[in-house]
N, C-alpha and C positions, 0 to 999 in steps of 0.2 A: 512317404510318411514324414519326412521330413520337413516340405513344403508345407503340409497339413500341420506341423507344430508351430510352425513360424508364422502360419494364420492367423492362428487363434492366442500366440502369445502366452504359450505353456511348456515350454521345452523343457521345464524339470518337473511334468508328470508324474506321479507314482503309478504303479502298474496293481491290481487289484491280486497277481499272484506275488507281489511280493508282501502286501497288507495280511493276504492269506498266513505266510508264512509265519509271520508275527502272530495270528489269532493261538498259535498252538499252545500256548503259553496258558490257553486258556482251560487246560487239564486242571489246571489248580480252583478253577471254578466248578468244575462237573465234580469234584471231591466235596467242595464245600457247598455246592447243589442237592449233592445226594442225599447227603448226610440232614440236612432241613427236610427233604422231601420222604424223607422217612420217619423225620417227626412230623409231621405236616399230615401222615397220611393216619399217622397209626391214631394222631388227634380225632381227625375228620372221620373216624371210623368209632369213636367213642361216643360224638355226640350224635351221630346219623339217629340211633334210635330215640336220643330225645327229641331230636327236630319233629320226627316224622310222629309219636307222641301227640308234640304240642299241634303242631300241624294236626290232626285226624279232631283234636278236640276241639279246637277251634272253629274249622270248619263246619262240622256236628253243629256243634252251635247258632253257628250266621246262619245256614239251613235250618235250624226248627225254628229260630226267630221270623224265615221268611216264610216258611209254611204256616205260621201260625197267624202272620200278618195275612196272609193272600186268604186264608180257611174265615177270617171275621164275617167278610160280604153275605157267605154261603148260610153261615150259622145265624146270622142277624136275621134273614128270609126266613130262616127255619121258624126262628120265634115267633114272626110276625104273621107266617104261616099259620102256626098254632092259634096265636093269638085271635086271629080273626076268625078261624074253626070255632072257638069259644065262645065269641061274639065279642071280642074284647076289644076287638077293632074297627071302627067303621069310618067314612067317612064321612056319613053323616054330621056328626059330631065335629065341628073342625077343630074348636078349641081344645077337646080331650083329646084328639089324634095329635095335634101340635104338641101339647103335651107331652103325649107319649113319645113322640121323635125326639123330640129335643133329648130329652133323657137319654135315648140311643147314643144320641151323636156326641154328648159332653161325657159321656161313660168310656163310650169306644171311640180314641182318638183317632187310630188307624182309616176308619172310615171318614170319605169324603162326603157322600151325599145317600138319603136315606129317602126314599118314596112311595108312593103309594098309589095305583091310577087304576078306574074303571073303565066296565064295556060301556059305560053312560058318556065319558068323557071326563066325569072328574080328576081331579088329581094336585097332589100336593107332596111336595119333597121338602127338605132341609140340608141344605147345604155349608158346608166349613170351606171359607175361602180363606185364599191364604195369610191374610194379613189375622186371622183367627177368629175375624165375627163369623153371624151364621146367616145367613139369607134363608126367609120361607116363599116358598114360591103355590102358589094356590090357582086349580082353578075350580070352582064350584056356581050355582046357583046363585050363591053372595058375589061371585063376580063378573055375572051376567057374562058366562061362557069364556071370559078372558081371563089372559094367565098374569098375573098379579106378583110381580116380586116384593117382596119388602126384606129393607136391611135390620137386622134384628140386635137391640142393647142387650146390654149384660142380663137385664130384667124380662127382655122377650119382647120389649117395647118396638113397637111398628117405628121405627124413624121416617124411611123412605120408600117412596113407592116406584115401581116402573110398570109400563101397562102393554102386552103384548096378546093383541087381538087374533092370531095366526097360529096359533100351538093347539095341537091335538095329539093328545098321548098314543092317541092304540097308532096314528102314523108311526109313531117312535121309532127307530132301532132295539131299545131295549125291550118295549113291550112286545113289537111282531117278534121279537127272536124267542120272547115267553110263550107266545100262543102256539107258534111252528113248532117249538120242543118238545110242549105238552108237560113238561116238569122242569124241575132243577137248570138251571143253564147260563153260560157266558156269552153276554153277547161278543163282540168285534172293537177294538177301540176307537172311539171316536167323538167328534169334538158336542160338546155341550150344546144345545139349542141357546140357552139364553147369555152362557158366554161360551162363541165358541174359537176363544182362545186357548181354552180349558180344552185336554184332551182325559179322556177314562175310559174304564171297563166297569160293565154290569152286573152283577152277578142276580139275576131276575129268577121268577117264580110265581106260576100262574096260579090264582086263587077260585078255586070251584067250588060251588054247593055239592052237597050230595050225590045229586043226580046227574054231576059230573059238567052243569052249566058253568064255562066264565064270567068270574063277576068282577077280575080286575088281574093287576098283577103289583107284587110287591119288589122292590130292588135297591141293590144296595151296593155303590158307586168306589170304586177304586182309582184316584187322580192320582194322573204320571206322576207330575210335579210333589205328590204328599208321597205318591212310591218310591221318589229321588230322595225326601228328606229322611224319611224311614232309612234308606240303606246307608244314607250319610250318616244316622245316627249310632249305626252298627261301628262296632272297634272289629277291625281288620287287619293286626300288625298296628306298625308306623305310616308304612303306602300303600298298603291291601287296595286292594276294589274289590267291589261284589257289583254285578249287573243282571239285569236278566231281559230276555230276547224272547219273542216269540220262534215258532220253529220258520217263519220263512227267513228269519235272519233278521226282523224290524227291532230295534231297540223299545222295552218297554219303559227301562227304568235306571239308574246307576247309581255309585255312590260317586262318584266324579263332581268334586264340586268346582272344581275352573270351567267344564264341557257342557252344556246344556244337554240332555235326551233329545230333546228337541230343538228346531230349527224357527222361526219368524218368517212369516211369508207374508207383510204384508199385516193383515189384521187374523190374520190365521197363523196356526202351528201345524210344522210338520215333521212328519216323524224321519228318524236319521235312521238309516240301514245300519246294523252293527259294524261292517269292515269299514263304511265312513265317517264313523265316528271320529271325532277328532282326538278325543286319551287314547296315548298310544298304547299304551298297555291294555288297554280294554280291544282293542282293534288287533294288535298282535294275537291275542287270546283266541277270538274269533277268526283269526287268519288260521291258524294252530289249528283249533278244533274242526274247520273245513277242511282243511289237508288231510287230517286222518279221519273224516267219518264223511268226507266227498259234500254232503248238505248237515241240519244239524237236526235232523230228522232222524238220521241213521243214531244218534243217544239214545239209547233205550233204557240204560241203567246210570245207575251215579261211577262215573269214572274218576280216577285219579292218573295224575300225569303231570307233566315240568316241558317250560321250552326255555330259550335265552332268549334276552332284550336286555341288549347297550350293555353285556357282558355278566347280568346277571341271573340267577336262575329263578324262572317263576314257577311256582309252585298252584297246579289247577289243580281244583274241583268244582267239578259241575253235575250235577242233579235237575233229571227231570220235576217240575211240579205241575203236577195232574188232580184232579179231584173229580167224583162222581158227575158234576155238572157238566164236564168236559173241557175244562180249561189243560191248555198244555204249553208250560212254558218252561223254559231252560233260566235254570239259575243257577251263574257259576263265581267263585268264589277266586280271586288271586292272589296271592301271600309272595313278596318277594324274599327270596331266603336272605338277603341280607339284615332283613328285618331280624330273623331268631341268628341268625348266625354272625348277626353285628358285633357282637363284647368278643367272641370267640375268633372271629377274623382281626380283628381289632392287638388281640394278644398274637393272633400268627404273624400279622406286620410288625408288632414289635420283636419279634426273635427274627425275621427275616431281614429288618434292619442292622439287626446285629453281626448276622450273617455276610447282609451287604457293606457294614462294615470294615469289617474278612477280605472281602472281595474287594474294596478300594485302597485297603492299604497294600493287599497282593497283586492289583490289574493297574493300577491307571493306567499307564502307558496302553494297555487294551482297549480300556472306555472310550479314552481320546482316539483312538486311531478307529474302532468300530462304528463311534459316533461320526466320522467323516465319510464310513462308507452308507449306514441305514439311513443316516438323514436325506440324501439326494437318492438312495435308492426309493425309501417310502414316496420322496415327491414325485418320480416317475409313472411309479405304480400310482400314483393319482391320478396324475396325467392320463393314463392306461386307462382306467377308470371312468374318466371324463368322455375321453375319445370313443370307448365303447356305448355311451351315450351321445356322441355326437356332440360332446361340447366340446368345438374347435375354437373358442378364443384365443387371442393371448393370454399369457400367463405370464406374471415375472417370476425369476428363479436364481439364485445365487448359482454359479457355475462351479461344479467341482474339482478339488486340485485334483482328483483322480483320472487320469488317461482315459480307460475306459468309460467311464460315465459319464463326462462331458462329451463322448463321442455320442453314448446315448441322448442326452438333452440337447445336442445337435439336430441329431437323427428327428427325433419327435419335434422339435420344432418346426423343420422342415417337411415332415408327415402332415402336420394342423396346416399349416400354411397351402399345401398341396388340398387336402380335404375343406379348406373353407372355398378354395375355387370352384372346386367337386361340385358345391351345394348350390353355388352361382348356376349353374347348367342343370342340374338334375332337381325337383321338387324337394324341397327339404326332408319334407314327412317319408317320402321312400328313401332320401341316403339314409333318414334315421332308422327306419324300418329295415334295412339291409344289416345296419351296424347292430341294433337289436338281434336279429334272427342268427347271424353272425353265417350266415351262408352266401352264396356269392348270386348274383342275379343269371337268371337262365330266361333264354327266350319262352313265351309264354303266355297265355290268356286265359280268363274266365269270366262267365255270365255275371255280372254286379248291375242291379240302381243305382243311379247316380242323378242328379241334375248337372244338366252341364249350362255352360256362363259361356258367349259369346258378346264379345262389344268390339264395337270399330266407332273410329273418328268422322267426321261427317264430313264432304270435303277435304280429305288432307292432301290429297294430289296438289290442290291450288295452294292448299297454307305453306308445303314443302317447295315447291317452285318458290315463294316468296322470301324464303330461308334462307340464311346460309348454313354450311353441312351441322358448322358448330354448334349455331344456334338453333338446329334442328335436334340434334341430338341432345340440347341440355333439356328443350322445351319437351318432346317426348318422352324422355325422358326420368323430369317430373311427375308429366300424366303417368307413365308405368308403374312409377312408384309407387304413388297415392294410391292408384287402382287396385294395384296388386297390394297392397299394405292391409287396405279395408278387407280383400277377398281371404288374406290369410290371417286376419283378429277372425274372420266367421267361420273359420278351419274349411276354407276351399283351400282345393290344391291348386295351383297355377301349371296351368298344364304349357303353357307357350305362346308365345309372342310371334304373333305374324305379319310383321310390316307394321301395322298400326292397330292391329287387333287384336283384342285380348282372348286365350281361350282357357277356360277354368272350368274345374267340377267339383261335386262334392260328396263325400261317403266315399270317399276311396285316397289312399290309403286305408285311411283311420274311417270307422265308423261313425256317422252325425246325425242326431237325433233328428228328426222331422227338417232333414235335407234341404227338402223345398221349400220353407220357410227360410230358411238364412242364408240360401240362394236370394233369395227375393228381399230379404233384409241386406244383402250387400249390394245390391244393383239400386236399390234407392240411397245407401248409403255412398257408392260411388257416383250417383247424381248430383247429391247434397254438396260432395266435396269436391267436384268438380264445378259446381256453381261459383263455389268459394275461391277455386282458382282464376278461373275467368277473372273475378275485380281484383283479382293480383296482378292476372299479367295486363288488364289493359292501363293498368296504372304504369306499369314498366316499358308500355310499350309495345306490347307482343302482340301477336295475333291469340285467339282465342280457341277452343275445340267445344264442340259437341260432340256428344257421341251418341249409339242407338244401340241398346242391350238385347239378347233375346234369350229366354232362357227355358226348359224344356227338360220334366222329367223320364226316365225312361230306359228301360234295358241296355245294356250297349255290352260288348266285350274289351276286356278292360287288362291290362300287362303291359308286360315287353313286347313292342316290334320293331324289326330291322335285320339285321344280319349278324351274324355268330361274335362279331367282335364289336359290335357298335348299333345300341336297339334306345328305344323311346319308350319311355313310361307314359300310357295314355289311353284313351279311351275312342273305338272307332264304332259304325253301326248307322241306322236308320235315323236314329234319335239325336244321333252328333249334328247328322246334317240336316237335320228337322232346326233344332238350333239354331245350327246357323243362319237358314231360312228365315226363320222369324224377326232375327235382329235385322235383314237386308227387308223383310216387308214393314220394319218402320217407319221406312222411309214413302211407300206407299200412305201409311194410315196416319202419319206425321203423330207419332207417336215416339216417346226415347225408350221406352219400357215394355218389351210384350213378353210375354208369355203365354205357353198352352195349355190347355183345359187340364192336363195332366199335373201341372203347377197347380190352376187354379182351386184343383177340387184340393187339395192336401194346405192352402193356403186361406182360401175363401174367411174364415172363421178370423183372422188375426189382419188382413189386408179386405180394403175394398175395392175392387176388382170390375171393371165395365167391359161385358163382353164389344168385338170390334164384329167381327164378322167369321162365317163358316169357309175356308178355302182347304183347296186341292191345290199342294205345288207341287212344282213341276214332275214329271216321272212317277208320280202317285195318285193314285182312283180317289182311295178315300180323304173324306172331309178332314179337318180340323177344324175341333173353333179357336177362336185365338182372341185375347185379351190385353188388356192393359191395366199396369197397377194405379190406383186413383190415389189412395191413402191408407195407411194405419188405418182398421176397424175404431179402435179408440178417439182417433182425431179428427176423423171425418168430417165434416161439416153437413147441414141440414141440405146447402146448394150441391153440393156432390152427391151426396145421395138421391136429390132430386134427379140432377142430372144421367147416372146410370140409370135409373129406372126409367126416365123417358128414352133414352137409347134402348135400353135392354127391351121395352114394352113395340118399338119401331122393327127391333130384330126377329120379334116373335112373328108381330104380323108380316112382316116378308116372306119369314120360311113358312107362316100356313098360305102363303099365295093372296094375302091380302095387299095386294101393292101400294091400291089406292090412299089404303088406312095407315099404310105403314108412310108412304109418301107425306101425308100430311103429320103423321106426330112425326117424322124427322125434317120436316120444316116448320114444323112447332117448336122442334131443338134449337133448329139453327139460327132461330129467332133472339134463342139465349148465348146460344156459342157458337154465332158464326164463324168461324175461322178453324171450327170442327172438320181438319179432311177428310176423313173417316164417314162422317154423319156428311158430308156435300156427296163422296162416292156413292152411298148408299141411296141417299137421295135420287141419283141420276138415274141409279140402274133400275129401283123401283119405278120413272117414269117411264124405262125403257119399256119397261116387263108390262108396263100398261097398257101400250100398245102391240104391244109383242110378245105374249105370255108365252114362256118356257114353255118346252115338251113336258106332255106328261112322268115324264122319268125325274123330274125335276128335282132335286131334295135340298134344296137352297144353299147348294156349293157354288162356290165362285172359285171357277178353274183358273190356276195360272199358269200360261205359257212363257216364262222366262224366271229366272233363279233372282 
């Protein structure tokens, strides 16, 4: 112990049981605690029934205002319903139906868009965009079948025109979802034909003769962005929200005015799921209301209920809104009680200050001496905190005069430093994932998809002879680095480094959307950056690498394996060494990138992709076909697509036994891409096959007898 003081240069330590002993002093605070906390309660107990009062009334409120706003769509149809029963409505007429819209839409603000469309095809709506003019949108007779917007002045005057020859109402959304319902009804929300950055809801209504023929249908439009302004318009407290969600959890609408509802994609809008919303209070809310009703389906009636966020208490209600058409959406209201409880907290902090007071003319010597101990203990528990997340950085920390606790920010320093080596050796995402579960790892497997990543250097036996050991391991190095950098931005796990080859997969740990894609977005991304090293180092002087990837989706068993004290997080199976396979046959087809059909098909859509050829490797009957990545779907070029399609067109006719016809379009190729090994292979074997036609069992596999 001793030795251990003169280490660290603390030999006059305090001991944490003698700071204890000092705390007892602190009886004269539990006196002058009590004594507040009995006023304190008997307060909080006076206003409880005005809070909960004001609260019931208020919320009463923001709910009839919203039902009253969502009930407009339904009632304006009704009218229009009627109206046209009477004959009061037609199309025929454009100018008196304009007319008649307009007056809808300048009367009833709430509504965005007001229309009107036939089994003929006509049709004509009025629209409130947001900067507040009105756009009329027509298509009739007068517009020889096209849909005609114009921007509309104060006077109704036609300003501007736009011409969209492609719009047929009964296709609509709004309209099929009128005809399928047969009455009343909501369509689904969804983005506008003529802008569709605009997103809404329908509220439609098919219009019949007598004898029960359609002759159109009328609707009346609810926009996110005017249901956002609407709930911002609402007074909800001082920091209230009101929001409201459909029942799968999509956000319809909010009062949130920093968070948009919606998201930009581009020249599109899309909708945000409620828990990812960005207001935290609006996301707490909905985290809340999942935990106790599991989905938010299980609301059947208007609830009332409270949770905390960042120490204060939220005060919820949420109410179904439903209506005969079948709209069903949740709309809930949040009131933070500081709001009503601000003036009355406000005076409890000033009697508590009085009290605290009390308290500092009777403790300081306490404050001062408990402030030495919670201050370095809170930073611990951060640390604790951190570590449980896996955040093993450093950290700076003032060291405590305290004996024990500087033993502890010893101890944990030395724990991070031992755990950042940890993460060196083991994939990060499983130590994270261990440190998460907080259980300890057990030997073990299960069934999982993955794609897996194989790459090796091309020639490195000769570049390592030319080395030296030093300059071997910086230049390797390097490549590890870069490689592995690019595979863990695309959440691959790096499963191990084998000499010179990389082996990585994806979807495990952590789940990754469409796997096979950013499998195949890292393997051209490790091409690109390895191109870039190359004129690094032959500028420096160094020798250069190639490398050849193969990659391959596909079942595997996926854990721990090894022995009871000492196991491997990894993935073994059919598919690993399919994998592998593929990166060692690009050396065959002088390709750096292959992949298999199993890639290709879940790929094809976003990459373009030239099949090479059908093979059977080693130890296995059945074919594979096997590919190579060309480019980005998007950047293609018009000669690459040419060129896969003369390959692709040479592959076909081989496997139907065409050798002759395949022979000549693959020397039709290689007229453009001589130096194609792949298309010279193919070439040969079709002239073999010409003179030597396969057995009839044939199915245009090409066996390989060596790995």
């Amino acid at each position: 112990m001793k030795r251990i003081l003169e280490h660290r240069g603390l030999r006059k330590q305090l001991s944490i049981r003698n700071v204890l002993l000092v705390l007892l002093v602190g009886e004269i605070a539990v006196v002058v605690g009590f004594t507040w906390w009995i006023w304190y309660r008997n307060g909080q107990e006076a206003v409880a029934e005005v809070e909960q009062h004001l609260r019931r009334e208020l919320t009463a409120r923001v709910h009839q205002h919203i039902e009253q706003f969502v009930a407009m769509p339904a009632l304006l149809n009704s009218v229009n319903f009627d109206a046209y029963n009477m004959g009061r409505l037609g199309i025929e007429d454009v100018a008196e139906l304009e007319d008649y819209l307009w007056r809808q839409l300048k009367t009833f603000e709430s509504v965005g868009y007001i229309s009107v469309g036939t089994e003929e095809g006509d049709f004509i709506g009025l629209e409130r965009m947001e900067d507040g003019t009105i756009n009329l949108e027509l298509k009739s007779t007068q517009t020889d079948g096209a849909l005609y917007t114009f921007t509309l002045d104060t006077q109704r005057r036609r300003t501007s025109k736009k011409v969209r020859p492609d719009y047929h109402p009964r296709d609509r959304p709004w309209y099929t979802a009128a005809i399928d319902s047969g009455g009343p009804t909501w369509t689904r929300i969804y983005p506008f034909f003529s802008l569709p950055s605009r997103l809404g809801i329908t509220a439609v209504r098919p219009i019949r003769d007598p004898d029960g023929t359609v002759r159109g249908v009328v609707g009346c439009d609810l926009i996110l962005t005017q249901i956002d302004d609407f709930l911002q318009g609402l007074e909800v407290g001082k920091t209230g929200r009101t929001f409201i969600i459909e029942r799968d959890g999509m956000l319809v609408a909010s009062s949130s005015r920093v968070h948009k509802s919606t998201q930009r994609d581009g020249d599109q809008l899309e909708r945000i799921h409620v828990l990812k919303f960005e207001d935290e209070m609006v996301r707490a809310a909905a985290d809340y209301l999942k935990g106790q009703f599991d989905d938010f389906t299980g609301i059947e009636s208007e609830i009332s209920s409270s949770f905390m966020l960042n120490g204060d208490r939220i005060l919820l209600q949420a109410r179904p809104i439903r209506d005969e058409a079948g709209l069903d959406w949740l709309a809930v209201v949040l009131l933070p009680e500081s709001d009503f409880m601000g003036p009355i907290d406000s005076n409890t902090r000033l009697t508590g200050f009085i009290f605290a007071i009390l308290l500092v003319i009777a403790g300081v010597t306490i404050l001062a001496t408990t402030q030495q101990i919670s201050k370095p203990i809170r930073a611990i528990t951060m640390e604790m905190d951190a570590i449980a997340a896996f955040n093993v950085e450093e950290s700076e920390q003032a060291t405590s005069i305290l004996y024990e606790i500087s033993v502890m920010q010893d101890t944990m320093t030395s724990m991070k430093r031992g755990l950042r080596s940890f993460g060196k050796y083991v994939p990060i995402d499983v130590v994270s994932q261990l440190f998460k579960s907080r259980r300890e790892a057990i030997l073990g497997v299960e069934r999982a998809e993955v794609t897996i990543f194989f790459s090796d250097i091309v020639g490195f036996t000769s570049i390592a002879e030319s080395l030296s050991p030093k300059d071997l391991v910086e230049l390797t190095g390097e490549y590890f680095e870069e490689m592995s950098n690019i595979i863990l931005e695309a959440d691959g796990t790096v499963d191990k480094y084998m000499g010179d080859a990389i082996m990585a997969f994806w979807n495990a740990p952590e789940s990754v959307a469409n796997h096979p894609t950013a499998g195949v977005c890292a393997a051209l991304a490790c091409e690109a950056r390895l191109a870039e090293l190359r004129e690094s180092w032959q500028a420096r002087g160094l020798p250069v690498f190639h490398q050849r990837i193969g990659l391959h989706t596909g079942n595997v068993l996926l854990g721990n394996l090894g022995s009871k004290k000492r196991f491997n997080y990894t993935v073994i199976g059919d598919a690993v060494n399919l994998a592998q396979r593929l990166e060692s046959l690009n050396k065959r087809y002088g390709t750096a990138v292959m992949i298999s059909e199993e890639v290709y098909c879940r790929v094809k859509d976003v990459y373009l992709c030239m099949p090479l050829d059908v093979v059977a490797v080693k130890g296995k009957s059945d074919g594979t076909k096997i590919y190579t990545v060309v480019s980005e779907q998007a950047k293609a070029t018009e000669t690459q697509r040419n060129q896969v399609e003369i390959y692709s067109r040479a592959l076909v006719q081989y496997a139907d036994r065409a050798f002759a016809e395949a022979s000549e379009t693959f020397d039709r190729y290689l007229n453009s891409w001589p130096d194609d090994i792949a298309a010279q292979a193919l070439c040969e074997r079709c002239k073999e096959f010409e003179g030597a036609p396969p057995g009839a069992n044939w199915k245009g596999i090409h066996r390989l007898h060596e790995k």
